[in-house]
C-alpha positions in Angstrom: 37.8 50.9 -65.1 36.8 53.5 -68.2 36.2 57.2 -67.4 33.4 57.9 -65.7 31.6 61.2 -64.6 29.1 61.6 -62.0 26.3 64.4 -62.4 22.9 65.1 -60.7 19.7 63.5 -62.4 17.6 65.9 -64.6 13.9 66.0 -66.1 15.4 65.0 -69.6 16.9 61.8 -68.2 14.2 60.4 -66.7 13.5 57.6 -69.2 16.4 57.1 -69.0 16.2 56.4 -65.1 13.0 54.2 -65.3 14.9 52.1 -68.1 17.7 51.4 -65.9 15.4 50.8 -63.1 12.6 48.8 -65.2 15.5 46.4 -66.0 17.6 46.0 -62.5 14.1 45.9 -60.0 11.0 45.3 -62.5 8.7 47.3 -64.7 7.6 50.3 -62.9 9.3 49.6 -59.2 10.1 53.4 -60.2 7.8 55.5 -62.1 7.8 58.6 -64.1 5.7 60.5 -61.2 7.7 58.8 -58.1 10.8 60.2 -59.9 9.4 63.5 -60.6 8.4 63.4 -56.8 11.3 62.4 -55.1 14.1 65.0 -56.4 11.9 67.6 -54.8 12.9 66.4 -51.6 16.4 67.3 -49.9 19.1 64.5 -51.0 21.9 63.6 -53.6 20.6 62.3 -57.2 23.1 61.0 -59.2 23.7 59.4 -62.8 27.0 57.0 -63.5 28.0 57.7 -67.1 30.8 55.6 -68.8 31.4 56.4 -73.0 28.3 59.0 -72.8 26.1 56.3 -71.9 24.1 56.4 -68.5 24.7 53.0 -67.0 23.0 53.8 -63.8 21.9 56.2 -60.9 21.9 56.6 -57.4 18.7 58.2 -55.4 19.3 59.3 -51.9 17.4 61.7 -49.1 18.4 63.3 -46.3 16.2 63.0 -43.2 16.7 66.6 -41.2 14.9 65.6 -38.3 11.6 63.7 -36.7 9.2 66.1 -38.4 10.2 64.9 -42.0 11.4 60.9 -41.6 11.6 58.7 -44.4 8.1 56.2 -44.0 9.9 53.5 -45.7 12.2 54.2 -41.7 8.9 54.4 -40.0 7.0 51.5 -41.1 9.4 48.9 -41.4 12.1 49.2 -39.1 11.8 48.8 -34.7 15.2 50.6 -34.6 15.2 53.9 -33.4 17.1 56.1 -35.9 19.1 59.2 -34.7 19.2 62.7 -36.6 20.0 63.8 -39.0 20.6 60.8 -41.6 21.0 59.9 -44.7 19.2 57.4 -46.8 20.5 55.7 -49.7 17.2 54.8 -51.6 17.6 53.2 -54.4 20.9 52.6 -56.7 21.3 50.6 -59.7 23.8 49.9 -62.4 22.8 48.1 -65.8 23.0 44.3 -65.2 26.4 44.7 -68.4 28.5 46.9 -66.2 27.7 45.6 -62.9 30.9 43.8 -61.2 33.2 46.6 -62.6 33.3 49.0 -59.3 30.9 51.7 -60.8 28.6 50.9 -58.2 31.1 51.2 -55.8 32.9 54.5 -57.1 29.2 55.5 -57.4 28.1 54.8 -53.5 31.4 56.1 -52.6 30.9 59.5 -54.5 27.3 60.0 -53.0 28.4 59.4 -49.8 30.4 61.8 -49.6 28.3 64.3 -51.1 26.0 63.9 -48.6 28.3 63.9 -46.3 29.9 67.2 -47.9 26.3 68.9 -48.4 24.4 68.2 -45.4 27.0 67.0 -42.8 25.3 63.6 -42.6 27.1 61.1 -40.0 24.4 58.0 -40.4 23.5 56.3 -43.6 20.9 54.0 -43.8 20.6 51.3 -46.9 17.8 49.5 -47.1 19.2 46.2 -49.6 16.8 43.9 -51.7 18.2 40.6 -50.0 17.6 38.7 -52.9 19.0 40.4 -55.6 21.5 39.0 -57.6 23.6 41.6 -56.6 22.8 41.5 -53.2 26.6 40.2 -53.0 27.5 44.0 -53.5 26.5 44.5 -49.9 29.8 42.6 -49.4 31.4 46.3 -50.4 29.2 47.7 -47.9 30.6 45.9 -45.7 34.2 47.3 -46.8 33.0 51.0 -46.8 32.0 50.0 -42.7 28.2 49.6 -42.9 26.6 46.6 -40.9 23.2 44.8 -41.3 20.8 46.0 -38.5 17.6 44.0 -39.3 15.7 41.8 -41.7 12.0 42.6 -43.0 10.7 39.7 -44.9 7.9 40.4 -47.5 8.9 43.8 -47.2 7.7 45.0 -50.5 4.4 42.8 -50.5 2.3 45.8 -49.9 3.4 48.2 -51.9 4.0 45.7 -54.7 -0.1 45.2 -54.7 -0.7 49.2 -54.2 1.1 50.0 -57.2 1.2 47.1 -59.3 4.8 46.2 -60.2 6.5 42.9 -60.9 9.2 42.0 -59.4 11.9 40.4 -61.8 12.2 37.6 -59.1 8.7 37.3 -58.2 7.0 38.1 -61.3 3.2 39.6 -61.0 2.4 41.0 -57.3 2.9 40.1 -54.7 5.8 40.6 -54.2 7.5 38.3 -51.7 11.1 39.8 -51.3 13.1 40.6 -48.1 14.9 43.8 -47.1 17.9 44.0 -45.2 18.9 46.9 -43.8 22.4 47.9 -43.5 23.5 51.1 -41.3 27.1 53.6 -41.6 27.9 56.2 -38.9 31.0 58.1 -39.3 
């Protein structure tokens, strides 16, 4: 694998961002104003570069305690979640450098800087079940998380709310599953 650097996502690369996650998920899974909104929380945001060029990102939050969960937790999952945890929200890599262990080296390094900055023990990752790269939760599986549930039509919903097409399903709805996958160290 090339050099790489990891560094936290700014205001001046969020095009960037939305590029990277127009082409992985579908046009406008991530907006401008959802980006803008979720680095004000607590968590770890991370670009991948390789030659200069950002080939992907990494958006994660830390959940403190019951008075600030995650709702994406809350409304989907029956499992009850202990605190504090972390949440790896959303990570992709462009589809050209995908296979090449930057996604990996990239989960690894946010991981730990979770761990490092907030002393998180739990990690949740909620996984689009059918993504073509779904087969990277096989590395999951490596780092020690495990698959604790199954939400069909997870993003149905939302999909209609906020009016983004899925690269699988086209126009909403979207009809996709989730698969949650859990760590604790």
């Amino acid at each position: 694998m090339s050099p790489i650097s990891f560094s936290a996502i700014h205001l001046e690369d969020f095009h960037e961002i939305k590029a990277i996650s127009d082409t992985c998920f579908g046009f406008n899974y991530l907006t401008m104003e959802q980006l803008a909104g979720i680095i004000e929380f607590p968590g770890v945001f991370l670009k991948i570069r390789h030659q200069e060029l950002i080939i992907g990102f990494c958006i994660t939050r830390f959940i403190a305690d019951e008075k600030t969960p995650d709702p994406l937790i809350l409304k989907a999952f029956s499992q009850n979640f202990s605190f504090p945890y972390g949440i790896i929200k959303t990570i992709a890599i462009l589809p050209e450098f995908q296979n090449k262990g930057f996604g990996f080296a990239l989960l690894e390094t946010i991981i730990g800087r979770l761990r490092q900055k907030y002393n998180v023990r739990v990690f949740l990752y909620p996984a689009w079940t059918e993504s073509e790269s779904f087969l990277f939760t096989n590395k999951l599986k490596k780092l020690g998380f495990k698959s604790v549930e199954k939400i069909p039509d997870f993003w149905y919903a939302d999909s209609m709310k906020h009016n983004y097409r899925c690269i699988k399903c086209g126009q909403p709805p979207c009809r996709c599953s989730l698969t949650l996958f859990k760590l604790s160290f």
